[in-house]
N, C-alpha and C positions, 0 to 999 in steps of 0.2 A: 070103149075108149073115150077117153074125155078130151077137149080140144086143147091142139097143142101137140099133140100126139098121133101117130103113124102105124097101123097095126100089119101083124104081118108074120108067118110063120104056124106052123103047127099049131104052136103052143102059145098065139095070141103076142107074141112078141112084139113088143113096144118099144118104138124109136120118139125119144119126145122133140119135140118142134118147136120155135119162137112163137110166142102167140101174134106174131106180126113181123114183117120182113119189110125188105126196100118197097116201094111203091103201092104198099098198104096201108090201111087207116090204124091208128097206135087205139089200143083201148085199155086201159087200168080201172079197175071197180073201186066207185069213191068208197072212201074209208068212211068206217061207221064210228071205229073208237073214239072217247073222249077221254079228258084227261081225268072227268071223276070217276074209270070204271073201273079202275084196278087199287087196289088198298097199297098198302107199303107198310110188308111183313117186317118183325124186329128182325135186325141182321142177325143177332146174338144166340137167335133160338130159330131160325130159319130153316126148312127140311125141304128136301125138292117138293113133298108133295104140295105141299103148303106155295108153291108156284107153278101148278101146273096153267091157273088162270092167267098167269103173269108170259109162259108160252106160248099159249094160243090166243091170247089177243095181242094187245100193243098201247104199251107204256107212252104215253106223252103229256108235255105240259103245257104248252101254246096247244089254244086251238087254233082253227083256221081264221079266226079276228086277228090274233095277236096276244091276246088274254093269258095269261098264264094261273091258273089253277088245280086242283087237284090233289092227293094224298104224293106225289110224289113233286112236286113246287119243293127244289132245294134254297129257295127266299133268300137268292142274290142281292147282293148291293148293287146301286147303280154302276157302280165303279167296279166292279168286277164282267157285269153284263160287257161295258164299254173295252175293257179290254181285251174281251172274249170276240167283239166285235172285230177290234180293230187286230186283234192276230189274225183272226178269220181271212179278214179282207188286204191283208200283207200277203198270206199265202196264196191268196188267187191272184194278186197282181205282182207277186213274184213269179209262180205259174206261167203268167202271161208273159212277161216278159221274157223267160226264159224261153219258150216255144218260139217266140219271135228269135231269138239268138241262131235258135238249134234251125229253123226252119232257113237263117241266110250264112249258114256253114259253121254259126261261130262254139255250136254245140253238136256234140256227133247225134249224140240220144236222149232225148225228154219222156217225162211220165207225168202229168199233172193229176190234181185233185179233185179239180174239178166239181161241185156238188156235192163233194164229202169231205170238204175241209172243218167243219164241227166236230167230227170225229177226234180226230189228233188234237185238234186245242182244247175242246173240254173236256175230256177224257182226261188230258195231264192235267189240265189246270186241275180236275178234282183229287189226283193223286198226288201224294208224298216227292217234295223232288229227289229224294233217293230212291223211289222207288224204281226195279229195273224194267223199260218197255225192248217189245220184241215185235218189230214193226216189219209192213209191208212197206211194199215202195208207192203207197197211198199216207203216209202218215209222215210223212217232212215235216207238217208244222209242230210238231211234237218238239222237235229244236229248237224251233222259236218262244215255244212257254220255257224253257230250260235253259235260254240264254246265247246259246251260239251265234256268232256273227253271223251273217250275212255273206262277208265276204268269204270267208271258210267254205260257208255251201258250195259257194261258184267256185273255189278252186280246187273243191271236188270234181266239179262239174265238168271244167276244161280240163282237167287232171294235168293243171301246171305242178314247177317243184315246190309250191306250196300243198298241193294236194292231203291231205293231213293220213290217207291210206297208201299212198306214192303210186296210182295207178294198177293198185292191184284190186279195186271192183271197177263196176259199171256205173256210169253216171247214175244220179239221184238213188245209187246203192250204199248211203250214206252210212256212218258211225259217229258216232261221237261219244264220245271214251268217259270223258266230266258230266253229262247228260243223264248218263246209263242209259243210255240209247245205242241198244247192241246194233252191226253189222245188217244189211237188210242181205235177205238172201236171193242169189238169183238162182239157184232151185225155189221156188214157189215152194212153200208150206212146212220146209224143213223147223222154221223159227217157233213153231206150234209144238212140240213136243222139246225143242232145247227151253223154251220159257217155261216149263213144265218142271224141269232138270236143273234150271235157277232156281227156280222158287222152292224143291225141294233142299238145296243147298241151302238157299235164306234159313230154313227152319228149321234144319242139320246143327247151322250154327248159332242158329238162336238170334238173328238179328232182324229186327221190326223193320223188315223188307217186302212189299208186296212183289208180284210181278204180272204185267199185263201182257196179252199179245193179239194181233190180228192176223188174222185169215181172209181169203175172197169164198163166194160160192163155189166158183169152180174148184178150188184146192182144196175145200174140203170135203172132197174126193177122193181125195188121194190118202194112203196109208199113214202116213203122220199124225194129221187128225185125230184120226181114231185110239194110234197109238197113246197121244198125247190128254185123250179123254180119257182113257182108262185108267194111265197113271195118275191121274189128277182124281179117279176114282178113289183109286184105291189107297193113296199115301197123304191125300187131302193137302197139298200144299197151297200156299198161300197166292194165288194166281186168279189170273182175269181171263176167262177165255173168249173172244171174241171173235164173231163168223159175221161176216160182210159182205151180206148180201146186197148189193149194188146190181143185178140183176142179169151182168153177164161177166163171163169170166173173156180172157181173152178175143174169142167169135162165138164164142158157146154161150147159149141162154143156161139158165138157173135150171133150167127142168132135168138136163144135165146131169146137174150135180145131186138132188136130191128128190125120191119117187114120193116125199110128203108134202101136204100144205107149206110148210115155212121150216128154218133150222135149228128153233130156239130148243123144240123139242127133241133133238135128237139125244142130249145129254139127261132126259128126267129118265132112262134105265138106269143108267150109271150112279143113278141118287145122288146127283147135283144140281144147284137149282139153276132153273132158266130164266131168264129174262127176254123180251121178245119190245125194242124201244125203234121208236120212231127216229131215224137219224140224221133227222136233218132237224130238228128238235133242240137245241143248243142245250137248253134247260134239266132237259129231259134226259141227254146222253151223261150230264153232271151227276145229275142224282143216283140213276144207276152206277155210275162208276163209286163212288163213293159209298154208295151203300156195301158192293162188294168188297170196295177196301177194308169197310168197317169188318164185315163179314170174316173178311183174312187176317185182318191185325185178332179176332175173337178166337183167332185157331180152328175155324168151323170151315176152310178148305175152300174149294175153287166154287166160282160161278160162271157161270157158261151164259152167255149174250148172244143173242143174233141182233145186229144191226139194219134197220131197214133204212135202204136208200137206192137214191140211181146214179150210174157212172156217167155226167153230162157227155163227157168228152170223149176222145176217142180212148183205146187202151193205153196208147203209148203214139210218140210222132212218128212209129213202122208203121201206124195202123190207119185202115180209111175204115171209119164205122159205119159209113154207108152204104158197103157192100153187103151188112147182113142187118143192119134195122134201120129204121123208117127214121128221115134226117134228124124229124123233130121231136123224136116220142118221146124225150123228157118235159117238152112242154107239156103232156100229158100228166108225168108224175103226179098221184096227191098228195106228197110229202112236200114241194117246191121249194125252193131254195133257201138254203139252211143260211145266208146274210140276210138276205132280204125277210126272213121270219124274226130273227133278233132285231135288225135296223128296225121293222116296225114296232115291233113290242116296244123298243127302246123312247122312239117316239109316241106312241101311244099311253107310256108314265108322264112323258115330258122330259123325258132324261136325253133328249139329240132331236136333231132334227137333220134335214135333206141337207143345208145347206152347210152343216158339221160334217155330213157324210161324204159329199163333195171336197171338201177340206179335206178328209184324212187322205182319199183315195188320193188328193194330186201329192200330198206330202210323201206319201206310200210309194208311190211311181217315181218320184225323187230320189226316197232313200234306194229303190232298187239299181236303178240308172246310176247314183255315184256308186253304191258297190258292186256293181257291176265293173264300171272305168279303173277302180283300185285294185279288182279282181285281176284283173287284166296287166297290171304293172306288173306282177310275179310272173306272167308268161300266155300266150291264148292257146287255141287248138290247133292253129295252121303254124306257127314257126316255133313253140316252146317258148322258153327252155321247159323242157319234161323233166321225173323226176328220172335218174341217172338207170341203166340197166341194173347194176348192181343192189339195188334196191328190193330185185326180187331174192337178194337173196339174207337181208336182215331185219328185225323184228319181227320173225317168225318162233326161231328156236331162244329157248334161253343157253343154249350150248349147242356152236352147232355141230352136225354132224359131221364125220370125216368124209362120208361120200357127198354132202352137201359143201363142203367149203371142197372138194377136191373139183365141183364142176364150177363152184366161183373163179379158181385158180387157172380153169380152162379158159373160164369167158376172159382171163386179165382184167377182173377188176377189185 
């Protein structure tokens, strides 16, 4: 048995363990990779085999200075880095702000980002804004490179009759229709095999659409996944697959979810290639993404990502995380926090400094706070106005049904 693990049974059966709990010391093995150790194969002629290094190690392009180097440096502008920035740090002090809401009533349910807010901002910034994403409920900022208001978010959130779903999800279980930011799902994992079924339609009808989607560890687990790698096998459509490993799924550690070293390689049977990137990596998460776009816009079918990072925060504001790991083990993390590795780089070109970063974060806190108050004019969570009953029962069908309009006619409305 190796640690982490619980033996037990006839036949050697293995229960796998956190490798650290409450009231235990946290320990992560520093990371060896650098950013010169893996090449960056042509997308155009790219074969899994031809990544199985790119698997089992790990893609990045900051080192631990700040330095950005290596064959995969997609040699940003200052003004792109800076943007990437200042989404980043919109979405954690949106985040914040939001928790504060939910935590004094004025929000029923929150899910923040947490330490994987790089994810959703350079990921789209490096993809096409037509292209379709097929998001967890980790990936919000995906709306903010794609343009939606602010306000919109939050009257999802309070699910006033601005609500733009009329209260038929769950808070931060966003859509956004002009984004191509499908429905997030609350079945976990479902979205990994429908992005799959998009991207085949993309290429059905011909139109230069890529489509990306994420997963957690724990969900991909579950039947979908798998379903979703194999059609991605087999019909090679134009899709991003991404597994996000953040290190625990709900209470459940990673060990969990998969009996190997890391996830990247789970898809080089399937003869798709892997990619294995450091995700708190701003730089890094860029150039992978892009590369597989190149990859799909080439006709040469999916690529499959594992994402390394950690979930700072709790899973959701139901959850206390410190009933099953140690309060501070992401101080441990060696990947550390994906602003604070761009904010330095940034200042280490010359391109910002502390007292810019200051600056944006009070302007940031600003814009959240007035649309938060504007949010609020369309209706809150304790008095409405909600969106009306009757709501459950249009922009579903394009005709509706006669047993569906015969229970609307029950309800009188």
């Amino acid at each position: 048995m190796t640690e982490g693990e619980q033996g037990g049974g006839l036949d050697g059966f293995t229960v796998p363990d956190a490798p650290s709990r409450p009231g235990e010391e946290s320990h992560f093995e520093p990371w060896t990779y650098t950013p010169e150790d893996l090449s960056q194969p042509d997308p155009n002629t790219c074969t899994s085999e031809d990544t199985t290094k790119h698997a089992e190690g790990l893609i990045r392009v900051l080192d631990d200075e700040g330095v950005a180097s290596g064959a995969w440096n997609p040699n940003l502008s200052a003004d792109e880095l800076r943007l990437g920035l200042e989404q980043m740090c919109r979405l954690r002090i949106f985040d914040d702000r939001m928790m504060k809401m939910q935590r004094t009533g004025k929000l029923s349910f929150y899910m923040r980002s947490l330490g994987e807010e790089a994810i959703a901002i350079s990921q789209t910034m490096a993809l096409q804004d037509h292209d379709w994403l097929f998001p967890t409920y980790r990936q919000p900022g995906c709306q903010f490179v794609r343009g939606r208001s602010m306000v919109s978010m939050i009257n999802h959130c309070i699910g006033n009759v601005e609500d733009n779903v009329k209260g038929r999800q769950m808070p931060v279980h966003y859509t956004y229709k002009d984004g191509y930011y499908i429905s997030v799902s609350s079945p976990v994992g479902t979205q990994f095999s429908q992005a799959v079924g998009v991207a085949m339609a993309s290429a059905y009808k011909g139109e230069d659409q890529a489509t990306i989607t994420w997963i957690g560890d724990g969900a991909s687990a579950e039947g979908d996944y798998h379903y979703a790698v194999n059609f991605a096998s087999v019909f090679k459509p134009p899709v991003i697959l991404c597994v996000v490993n953040n290190q625990w799924a709900i209470s459940t550690h990673k060990n969990f979810a998969s009996g190997g070293e890391n996830f990247a390689t789970r898809a080089l049977p399937y003869d798709i290639p892997c990619l294995r990137v450091d995700g708190n990596d701003f730089l890094a998460l860029y150039s992978v993404t892009r590369w597989a776009r190149e990859r799909a816009s080439a006709g040469l079918g999916a690529t499959h990502i594992e994402i390394l990072t950690y979930r700072t925060g709790a899973h959701s504001s139901s959850d206390d995380a410190s009933r099953y790991r140690p309060a501070n083990e992401h101080e441990f993390w060696p990947g550390g926090d994906p602003i604070e590795r761009l904010k330095n780089h940034l200042i280490l070109n010359g391109d910002w400094s502390e007292e810019q970063h200051s600056e944006l974060e009070r302007a940031l806190d600003e814009e959240v706070v007035a649309a938060y108050k504007e949010a609020v004019t369309h209706g809150d969570l304790a008095n409405g106005p909600w969106p009306p009953a009757s709501t459950i029962f249009t922009e579903v069908y394009e005709e509706v049904p006669w047993h569906i309009q015969e229970q609307r006619e029950e309800l009188g409305k």
